[in-house]
mmCIF file of the N, C-alpha and C atoms, coordinates in Angstrom:
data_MODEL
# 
_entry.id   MODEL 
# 
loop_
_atom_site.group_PDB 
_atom_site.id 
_atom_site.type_symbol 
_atom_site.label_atom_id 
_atom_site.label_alt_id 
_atom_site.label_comp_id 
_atom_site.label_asym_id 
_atom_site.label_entity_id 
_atom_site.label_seq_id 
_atom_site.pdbx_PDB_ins_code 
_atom_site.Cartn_x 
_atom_site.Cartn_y 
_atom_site.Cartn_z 
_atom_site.occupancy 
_atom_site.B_iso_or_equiv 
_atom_site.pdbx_formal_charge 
_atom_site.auth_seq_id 
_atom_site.auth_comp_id 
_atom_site.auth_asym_id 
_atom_site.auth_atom_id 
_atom_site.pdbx_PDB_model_num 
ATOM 1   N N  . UNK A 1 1  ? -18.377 16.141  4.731  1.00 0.00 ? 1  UNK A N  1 
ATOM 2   C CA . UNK A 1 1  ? -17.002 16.180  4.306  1.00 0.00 ? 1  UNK A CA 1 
ATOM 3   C C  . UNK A 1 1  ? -16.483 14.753  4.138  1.00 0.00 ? 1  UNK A C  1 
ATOM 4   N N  . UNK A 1 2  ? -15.690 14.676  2.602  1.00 0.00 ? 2  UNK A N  1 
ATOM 5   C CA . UNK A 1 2  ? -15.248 13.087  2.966  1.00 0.00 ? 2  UNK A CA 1 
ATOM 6   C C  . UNK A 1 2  ? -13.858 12.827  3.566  1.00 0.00 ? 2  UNK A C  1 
ATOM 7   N N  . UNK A 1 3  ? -13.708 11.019  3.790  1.00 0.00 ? 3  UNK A N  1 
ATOM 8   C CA . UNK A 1 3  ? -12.840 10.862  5.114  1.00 0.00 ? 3  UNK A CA 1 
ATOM 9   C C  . UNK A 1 3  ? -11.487 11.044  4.055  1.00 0.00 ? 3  UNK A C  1 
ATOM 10  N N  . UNK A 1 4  ? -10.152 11.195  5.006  1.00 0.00 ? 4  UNK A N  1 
ATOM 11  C CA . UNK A 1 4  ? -8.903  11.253  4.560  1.00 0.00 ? 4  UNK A CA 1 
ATOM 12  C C  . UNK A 1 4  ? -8.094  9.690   4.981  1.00 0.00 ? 4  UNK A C  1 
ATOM 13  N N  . UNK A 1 5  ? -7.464  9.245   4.108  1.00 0.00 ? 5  UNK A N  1 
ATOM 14  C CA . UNK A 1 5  ? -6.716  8.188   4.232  1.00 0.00 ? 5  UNK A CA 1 
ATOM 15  C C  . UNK A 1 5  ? -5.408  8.643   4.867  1.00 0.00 ? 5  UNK A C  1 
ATOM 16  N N  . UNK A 1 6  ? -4.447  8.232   6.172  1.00 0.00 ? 6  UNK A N  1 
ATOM 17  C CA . UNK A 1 6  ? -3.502  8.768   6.461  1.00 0.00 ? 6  UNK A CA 1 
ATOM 18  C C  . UNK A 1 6  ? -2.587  7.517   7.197  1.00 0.00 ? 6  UNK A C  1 
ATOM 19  N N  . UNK A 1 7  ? -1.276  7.724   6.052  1.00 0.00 ? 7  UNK A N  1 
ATOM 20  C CA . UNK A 1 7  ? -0.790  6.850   5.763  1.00 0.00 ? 7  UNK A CA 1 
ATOM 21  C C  . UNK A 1 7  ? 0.260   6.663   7.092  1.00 0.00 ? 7  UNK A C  1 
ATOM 22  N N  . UNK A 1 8  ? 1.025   6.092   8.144  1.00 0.00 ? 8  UNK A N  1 
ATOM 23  C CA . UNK A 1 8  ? 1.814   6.178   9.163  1.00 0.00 ? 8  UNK A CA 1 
ATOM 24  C C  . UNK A 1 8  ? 2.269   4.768   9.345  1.00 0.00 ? 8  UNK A C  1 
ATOM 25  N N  . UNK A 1 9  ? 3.643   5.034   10.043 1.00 0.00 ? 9  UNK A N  1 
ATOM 26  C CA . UNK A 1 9  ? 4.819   3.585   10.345 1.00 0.00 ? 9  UNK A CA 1 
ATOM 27  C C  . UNK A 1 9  ? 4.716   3.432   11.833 1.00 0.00 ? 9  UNK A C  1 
ATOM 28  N N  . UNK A 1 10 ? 4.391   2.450   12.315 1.00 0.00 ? 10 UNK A N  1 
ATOM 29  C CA . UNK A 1 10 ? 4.314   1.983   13.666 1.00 0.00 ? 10 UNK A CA 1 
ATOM 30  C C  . UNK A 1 10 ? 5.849   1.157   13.898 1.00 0.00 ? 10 UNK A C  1 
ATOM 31  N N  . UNK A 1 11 ? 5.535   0.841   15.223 1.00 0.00 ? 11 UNK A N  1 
ATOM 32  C CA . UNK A 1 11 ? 6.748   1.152   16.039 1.00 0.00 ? 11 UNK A CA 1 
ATOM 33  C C  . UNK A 1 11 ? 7.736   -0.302  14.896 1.00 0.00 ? 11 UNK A C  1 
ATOM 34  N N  . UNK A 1 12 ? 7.005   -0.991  14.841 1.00 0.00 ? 12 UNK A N  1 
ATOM 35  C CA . UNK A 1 12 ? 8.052   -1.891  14.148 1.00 0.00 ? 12 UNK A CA 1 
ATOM 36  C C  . UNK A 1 12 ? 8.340   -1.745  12.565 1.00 0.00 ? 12 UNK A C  1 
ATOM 37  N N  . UNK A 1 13 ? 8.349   -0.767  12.360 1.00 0.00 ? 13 UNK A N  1 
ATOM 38  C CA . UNK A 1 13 ? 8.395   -0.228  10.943 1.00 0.00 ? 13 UNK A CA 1 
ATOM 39  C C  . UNK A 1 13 ? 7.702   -0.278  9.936  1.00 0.00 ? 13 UNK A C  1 
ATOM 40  N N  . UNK A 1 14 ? 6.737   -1.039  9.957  1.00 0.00 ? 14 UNK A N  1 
ATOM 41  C CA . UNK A 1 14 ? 5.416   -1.349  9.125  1.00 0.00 ? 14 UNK A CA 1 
ATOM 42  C C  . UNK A 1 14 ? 4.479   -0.481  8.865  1.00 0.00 ? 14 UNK A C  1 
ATOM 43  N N  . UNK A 1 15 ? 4.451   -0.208  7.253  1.00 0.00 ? 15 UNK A N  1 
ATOM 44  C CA . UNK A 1 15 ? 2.891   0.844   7.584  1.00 0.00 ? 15 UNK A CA 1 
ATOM 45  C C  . UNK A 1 15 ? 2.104   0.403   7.212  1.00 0.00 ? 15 UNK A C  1 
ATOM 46  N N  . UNK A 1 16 ? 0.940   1.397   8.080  1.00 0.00 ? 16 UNK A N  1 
ATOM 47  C CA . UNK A 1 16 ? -0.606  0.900   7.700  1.00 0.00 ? 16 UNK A CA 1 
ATOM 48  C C  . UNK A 1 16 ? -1.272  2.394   7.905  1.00 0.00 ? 16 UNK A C  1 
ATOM 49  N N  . UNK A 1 17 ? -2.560  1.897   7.461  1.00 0.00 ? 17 UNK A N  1 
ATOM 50  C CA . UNK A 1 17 ? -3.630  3.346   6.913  1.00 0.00 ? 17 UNK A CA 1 
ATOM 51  C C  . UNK A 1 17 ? -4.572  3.396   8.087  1.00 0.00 ? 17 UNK A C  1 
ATOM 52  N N  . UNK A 1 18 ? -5.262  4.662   8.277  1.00 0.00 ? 18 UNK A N  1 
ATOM 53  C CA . UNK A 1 18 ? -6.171  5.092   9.556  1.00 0.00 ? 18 UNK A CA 1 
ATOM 54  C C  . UNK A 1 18 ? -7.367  5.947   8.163  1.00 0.00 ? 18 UNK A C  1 
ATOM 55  N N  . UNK A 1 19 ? -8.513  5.365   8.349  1.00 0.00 ? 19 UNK A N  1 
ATOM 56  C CA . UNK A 1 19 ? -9.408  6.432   8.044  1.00 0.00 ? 19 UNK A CA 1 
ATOM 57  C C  . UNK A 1 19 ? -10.105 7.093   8.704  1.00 0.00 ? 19 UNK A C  1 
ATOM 58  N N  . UNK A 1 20 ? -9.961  8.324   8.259  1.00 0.00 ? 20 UNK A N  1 
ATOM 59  C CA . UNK A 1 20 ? -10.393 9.686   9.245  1.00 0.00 ? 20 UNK A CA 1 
ATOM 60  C C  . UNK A 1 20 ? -11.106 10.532  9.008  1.00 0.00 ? 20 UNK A C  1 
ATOM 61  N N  . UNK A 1 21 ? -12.327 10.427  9.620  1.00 0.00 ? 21 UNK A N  1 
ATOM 62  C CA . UNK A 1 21 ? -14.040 10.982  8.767  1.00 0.00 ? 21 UNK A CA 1 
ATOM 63  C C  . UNK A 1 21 ? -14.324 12.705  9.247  1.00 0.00 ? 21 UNK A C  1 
ATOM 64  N N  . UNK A 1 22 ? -14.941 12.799  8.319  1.00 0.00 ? 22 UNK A N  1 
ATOM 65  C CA . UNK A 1 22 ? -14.641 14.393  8.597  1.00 0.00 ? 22 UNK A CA 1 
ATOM 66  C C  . UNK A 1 22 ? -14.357 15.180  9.686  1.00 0.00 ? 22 UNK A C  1 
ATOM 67  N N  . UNK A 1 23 ? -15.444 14.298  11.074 1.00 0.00 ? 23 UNK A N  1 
ATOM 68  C CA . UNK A 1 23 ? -14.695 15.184  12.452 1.00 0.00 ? 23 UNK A CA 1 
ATOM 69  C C  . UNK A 1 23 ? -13.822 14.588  13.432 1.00 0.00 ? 23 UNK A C  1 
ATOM 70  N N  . UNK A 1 24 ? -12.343 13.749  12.512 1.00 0.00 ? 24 UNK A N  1 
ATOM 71  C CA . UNK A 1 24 ? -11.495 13.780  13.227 1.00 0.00 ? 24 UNK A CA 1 
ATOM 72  C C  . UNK A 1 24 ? -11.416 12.467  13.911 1.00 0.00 ? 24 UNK A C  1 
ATOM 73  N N  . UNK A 1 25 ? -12.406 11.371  13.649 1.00 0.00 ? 25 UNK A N  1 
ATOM 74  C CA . UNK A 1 25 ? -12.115 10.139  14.438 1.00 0.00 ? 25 UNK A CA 1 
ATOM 75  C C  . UNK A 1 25 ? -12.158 9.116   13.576 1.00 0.00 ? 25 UNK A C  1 
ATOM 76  N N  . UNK A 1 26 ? -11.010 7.865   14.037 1.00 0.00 ? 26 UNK A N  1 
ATOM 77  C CA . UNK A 1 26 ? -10.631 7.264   13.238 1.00 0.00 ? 26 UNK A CA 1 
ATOM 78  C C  . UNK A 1 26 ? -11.736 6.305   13.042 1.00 0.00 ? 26 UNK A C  1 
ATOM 79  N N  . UNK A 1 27 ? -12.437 6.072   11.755 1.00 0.00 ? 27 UNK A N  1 
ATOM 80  C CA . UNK A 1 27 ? -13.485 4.831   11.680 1.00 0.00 ? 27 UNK A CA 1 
ATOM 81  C C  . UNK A 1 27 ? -12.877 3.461   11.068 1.00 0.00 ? 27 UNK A C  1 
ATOM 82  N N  . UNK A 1 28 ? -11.656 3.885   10.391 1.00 0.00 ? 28 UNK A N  1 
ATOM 83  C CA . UNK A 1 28 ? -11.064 2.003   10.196 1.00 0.00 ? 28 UNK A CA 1 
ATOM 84  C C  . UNK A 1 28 ? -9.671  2.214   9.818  1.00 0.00 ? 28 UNK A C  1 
ATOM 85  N N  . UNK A 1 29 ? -8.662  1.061   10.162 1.00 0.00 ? 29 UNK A N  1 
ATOM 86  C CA . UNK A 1 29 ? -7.445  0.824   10.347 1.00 0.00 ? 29 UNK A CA 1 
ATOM 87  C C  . UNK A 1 29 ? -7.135  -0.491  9.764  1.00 0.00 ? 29 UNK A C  1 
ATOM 88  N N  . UNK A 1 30 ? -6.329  0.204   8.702  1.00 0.00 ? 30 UNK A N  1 
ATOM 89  C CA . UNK A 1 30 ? -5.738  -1.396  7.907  1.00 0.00 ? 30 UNK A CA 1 
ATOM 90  C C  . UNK A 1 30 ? -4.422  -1.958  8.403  1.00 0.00 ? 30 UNK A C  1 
ATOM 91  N N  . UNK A 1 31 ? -4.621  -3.502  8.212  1.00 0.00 ? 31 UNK A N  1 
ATOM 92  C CA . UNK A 1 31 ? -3.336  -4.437  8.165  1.00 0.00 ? 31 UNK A CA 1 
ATOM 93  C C  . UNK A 1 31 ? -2.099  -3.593  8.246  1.00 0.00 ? 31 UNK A C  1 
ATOM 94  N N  . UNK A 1 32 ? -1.010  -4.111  8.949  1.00 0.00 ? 32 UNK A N  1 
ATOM 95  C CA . UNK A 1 32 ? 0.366   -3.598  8.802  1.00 0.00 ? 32 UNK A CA 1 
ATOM 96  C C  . UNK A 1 32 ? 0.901   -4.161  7.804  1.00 0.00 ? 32 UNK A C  1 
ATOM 97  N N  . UNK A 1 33 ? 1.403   -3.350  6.485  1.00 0.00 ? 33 UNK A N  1 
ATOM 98  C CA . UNK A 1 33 ? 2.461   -3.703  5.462  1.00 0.00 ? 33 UNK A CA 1 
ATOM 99  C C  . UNK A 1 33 ? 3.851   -3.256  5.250  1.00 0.00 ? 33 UNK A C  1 
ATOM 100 N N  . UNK A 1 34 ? 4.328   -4.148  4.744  1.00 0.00 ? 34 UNK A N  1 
ATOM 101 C CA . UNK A 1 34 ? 5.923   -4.168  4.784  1.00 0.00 ? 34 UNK A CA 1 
ATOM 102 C C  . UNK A 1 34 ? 6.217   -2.410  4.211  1.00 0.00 ? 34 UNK A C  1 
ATOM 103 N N  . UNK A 1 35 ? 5.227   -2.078  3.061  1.00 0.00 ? 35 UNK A N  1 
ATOM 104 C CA . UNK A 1 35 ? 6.264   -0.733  2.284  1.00 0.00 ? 35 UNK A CA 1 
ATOM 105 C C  . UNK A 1 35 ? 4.804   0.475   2.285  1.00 0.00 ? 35 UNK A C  1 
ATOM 106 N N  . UNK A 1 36 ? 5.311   1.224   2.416  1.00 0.00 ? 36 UNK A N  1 
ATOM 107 C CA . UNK A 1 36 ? 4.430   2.462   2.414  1.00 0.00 ? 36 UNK A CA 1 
ATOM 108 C C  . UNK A 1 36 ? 3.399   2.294   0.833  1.00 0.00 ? 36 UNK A C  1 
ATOM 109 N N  . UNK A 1 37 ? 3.719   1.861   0.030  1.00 0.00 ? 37 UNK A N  1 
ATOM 110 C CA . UNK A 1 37 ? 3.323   1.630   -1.574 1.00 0.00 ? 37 UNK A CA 1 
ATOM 111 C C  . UNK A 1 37 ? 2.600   0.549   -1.156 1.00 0.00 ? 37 UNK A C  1 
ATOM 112 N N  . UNK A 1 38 ? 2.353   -0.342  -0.195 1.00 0.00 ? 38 UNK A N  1 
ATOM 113 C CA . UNK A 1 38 ? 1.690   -1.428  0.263  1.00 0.00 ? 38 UNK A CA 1 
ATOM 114 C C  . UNK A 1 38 ? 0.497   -0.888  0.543  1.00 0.00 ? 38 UNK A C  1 
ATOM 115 N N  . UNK A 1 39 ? 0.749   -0.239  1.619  1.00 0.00 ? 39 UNK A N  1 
ATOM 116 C CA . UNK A 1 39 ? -0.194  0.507   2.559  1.00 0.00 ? 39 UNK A CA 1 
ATOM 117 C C  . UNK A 1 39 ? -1.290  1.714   1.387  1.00 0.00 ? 39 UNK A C  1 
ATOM 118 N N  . UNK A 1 40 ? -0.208  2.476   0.531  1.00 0.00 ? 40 UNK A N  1 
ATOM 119 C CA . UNK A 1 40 ? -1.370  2.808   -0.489 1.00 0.00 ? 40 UNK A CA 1 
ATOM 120 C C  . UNK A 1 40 ? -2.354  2.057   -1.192 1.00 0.00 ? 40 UNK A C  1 
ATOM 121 N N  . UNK A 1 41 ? -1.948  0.851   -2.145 1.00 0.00 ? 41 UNK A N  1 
ATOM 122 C CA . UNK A 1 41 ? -2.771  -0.090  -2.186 1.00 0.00 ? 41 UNK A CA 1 
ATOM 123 C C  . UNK A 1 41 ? -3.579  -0.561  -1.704 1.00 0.00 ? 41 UNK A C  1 
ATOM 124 N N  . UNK A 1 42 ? -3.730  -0.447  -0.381 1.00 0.00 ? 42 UNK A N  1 
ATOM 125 C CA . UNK A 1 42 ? -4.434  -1.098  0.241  1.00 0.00 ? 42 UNK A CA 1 
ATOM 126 C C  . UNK A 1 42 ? -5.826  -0.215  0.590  1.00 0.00 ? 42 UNK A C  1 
ATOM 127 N N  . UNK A 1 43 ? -5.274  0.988   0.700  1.00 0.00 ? 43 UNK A N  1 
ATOM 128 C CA . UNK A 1 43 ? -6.432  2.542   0.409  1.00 0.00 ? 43 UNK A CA 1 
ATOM 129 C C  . UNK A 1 43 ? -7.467  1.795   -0.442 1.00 0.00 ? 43 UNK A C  1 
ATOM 130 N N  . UNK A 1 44 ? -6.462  2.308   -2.276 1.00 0.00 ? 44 UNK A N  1 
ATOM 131 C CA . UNK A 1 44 ? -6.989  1.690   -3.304 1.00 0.00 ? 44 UNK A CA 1 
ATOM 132 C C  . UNK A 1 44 ? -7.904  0.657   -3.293 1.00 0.00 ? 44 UNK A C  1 
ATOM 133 N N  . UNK A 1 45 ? -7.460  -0.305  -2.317 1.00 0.00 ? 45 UNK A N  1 
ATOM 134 C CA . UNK A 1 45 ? -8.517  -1.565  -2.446 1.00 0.00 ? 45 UNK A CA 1 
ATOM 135 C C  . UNK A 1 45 ? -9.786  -1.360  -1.712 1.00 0.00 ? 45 UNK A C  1 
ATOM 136 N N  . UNK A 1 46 ? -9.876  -0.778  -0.252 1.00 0.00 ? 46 UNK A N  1 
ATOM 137 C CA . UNK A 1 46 ? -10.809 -0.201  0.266  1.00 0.00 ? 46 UNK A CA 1 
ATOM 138 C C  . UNK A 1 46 ? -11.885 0.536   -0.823 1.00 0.00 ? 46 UNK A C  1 
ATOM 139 N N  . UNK A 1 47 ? -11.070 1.709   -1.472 1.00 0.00 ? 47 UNK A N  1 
ATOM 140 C CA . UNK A 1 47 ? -11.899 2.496   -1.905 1.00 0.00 ? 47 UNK A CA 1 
ATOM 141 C C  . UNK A 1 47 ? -12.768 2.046   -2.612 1.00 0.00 ? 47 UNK A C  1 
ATOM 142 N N  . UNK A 1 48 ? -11.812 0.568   -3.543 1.00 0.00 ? 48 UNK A N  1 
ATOM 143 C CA . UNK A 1 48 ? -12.628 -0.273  -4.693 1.00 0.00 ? 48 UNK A CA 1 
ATOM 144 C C  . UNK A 1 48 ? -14.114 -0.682  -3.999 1.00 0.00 ? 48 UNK A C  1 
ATOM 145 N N  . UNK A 1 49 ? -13.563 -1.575  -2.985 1.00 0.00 ? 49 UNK A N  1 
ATOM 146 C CA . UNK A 1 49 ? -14.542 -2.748  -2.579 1.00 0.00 ? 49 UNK A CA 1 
ATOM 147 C C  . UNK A 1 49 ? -15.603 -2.007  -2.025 1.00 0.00 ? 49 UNK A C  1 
ATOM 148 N N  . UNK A 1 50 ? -15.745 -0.538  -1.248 1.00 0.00 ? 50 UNK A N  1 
ATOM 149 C CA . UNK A 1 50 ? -16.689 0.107   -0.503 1.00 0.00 ? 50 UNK A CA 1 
ATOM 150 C C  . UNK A 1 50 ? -17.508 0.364   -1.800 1.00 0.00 ? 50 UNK A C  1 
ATOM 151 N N  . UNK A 1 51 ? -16.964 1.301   -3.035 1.00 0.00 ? 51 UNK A N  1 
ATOM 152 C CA . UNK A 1 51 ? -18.221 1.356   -3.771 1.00 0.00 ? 51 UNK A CA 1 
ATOM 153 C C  . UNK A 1 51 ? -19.387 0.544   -4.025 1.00 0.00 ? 51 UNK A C  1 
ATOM 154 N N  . UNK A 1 52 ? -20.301 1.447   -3.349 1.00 0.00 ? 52 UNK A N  1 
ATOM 155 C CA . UNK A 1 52 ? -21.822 0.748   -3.586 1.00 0.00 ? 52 UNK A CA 1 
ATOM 156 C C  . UNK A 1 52 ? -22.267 -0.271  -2.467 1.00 0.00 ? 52 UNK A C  1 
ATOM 157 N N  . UNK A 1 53 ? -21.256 -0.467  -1.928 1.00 0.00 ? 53 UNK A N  1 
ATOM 158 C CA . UNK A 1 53 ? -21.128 -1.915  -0.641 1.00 0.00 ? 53 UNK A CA 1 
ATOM 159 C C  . UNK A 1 53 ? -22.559 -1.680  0.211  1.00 0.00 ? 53 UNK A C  1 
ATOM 160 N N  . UNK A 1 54 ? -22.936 -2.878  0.102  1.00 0.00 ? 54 UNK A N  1 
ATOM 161 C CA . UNK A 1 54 ? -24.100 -2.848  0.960  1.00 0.00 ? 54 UNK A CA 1 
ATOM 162 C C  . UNK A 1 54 ? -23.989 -3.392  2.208  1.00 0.00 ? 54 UNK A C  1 
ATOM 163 N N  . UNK A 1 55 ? -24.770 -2.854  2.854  1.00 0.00 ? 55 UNK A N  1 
ATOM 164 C CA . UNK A 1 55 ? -24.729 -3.217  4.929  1.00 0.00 ? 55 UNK A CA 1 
ATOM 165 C C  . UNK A 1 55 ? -25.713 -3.776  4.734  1.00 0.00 ? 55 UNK A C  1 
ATOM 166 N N  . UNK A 1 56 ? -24.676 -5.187  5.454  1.00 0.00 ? 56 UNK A N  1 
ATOM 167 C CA . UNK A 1 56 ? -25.459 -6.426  5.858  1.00 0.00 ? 56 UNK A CA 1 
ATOM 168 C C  . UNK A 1 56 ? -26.045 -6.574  7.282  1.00 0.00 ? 56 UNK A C  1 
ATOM 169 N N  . UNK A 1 57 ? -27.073 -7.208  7.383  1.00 0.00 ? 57 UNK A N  1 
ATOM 170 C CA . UNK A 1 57 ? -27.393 -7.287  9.222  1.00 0.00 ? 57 UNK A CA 1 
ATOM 171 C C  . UNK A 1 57 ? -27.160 -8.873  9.696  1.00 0.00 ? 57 UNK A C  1 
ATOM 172 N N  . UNK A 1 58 ? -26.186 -8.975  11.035 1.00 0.00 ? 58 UNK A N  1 
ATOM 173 C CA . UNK A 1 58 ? -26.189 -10.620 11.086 1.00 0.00 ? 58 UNK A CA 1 
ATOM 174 C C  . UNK A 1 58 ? -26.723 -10.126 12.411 1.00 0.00 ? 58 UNK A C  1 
ATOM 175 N N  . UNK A 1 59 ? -27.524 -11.432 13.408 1.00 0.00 ? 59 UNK A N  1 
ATOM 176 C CA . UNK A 1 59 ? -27.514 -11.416 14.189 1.00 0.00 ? 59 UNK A CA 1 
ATOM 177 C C  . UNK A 1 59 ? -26.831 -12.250 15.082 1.00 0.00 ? 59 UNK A C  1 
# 
């Protein structure tokens, strides 16, 4: 199942995004932005940059 982007305002009014993989736990949390339309964008940009993204190994 794929993850859901879910958009929420923390305590100082700022939102930011939680991604949430099919069973329910959050695997990444973006930057706090000033406007909810921020915080979508910022989905958007995720979604961009993950296509195809390859895992790197550092040691």
């Amino acid at each position: 199942m794929a993850g859901t982007f879910k958009i929420k305002k923390n305590a100082g009014g700022k939102y930011y995004f939680s991604l949430i993989a099919g069973n329910g736990e959050i695997v990444a949390t973006g930057q706090p932005y000033a406007s909810k339309e921020g915080a979508i964008k910022g989905t958007e940009a995720v979604q961009r940059a993950s296509d195809g993204a390859k895992v790197v190994e550092e040691d």
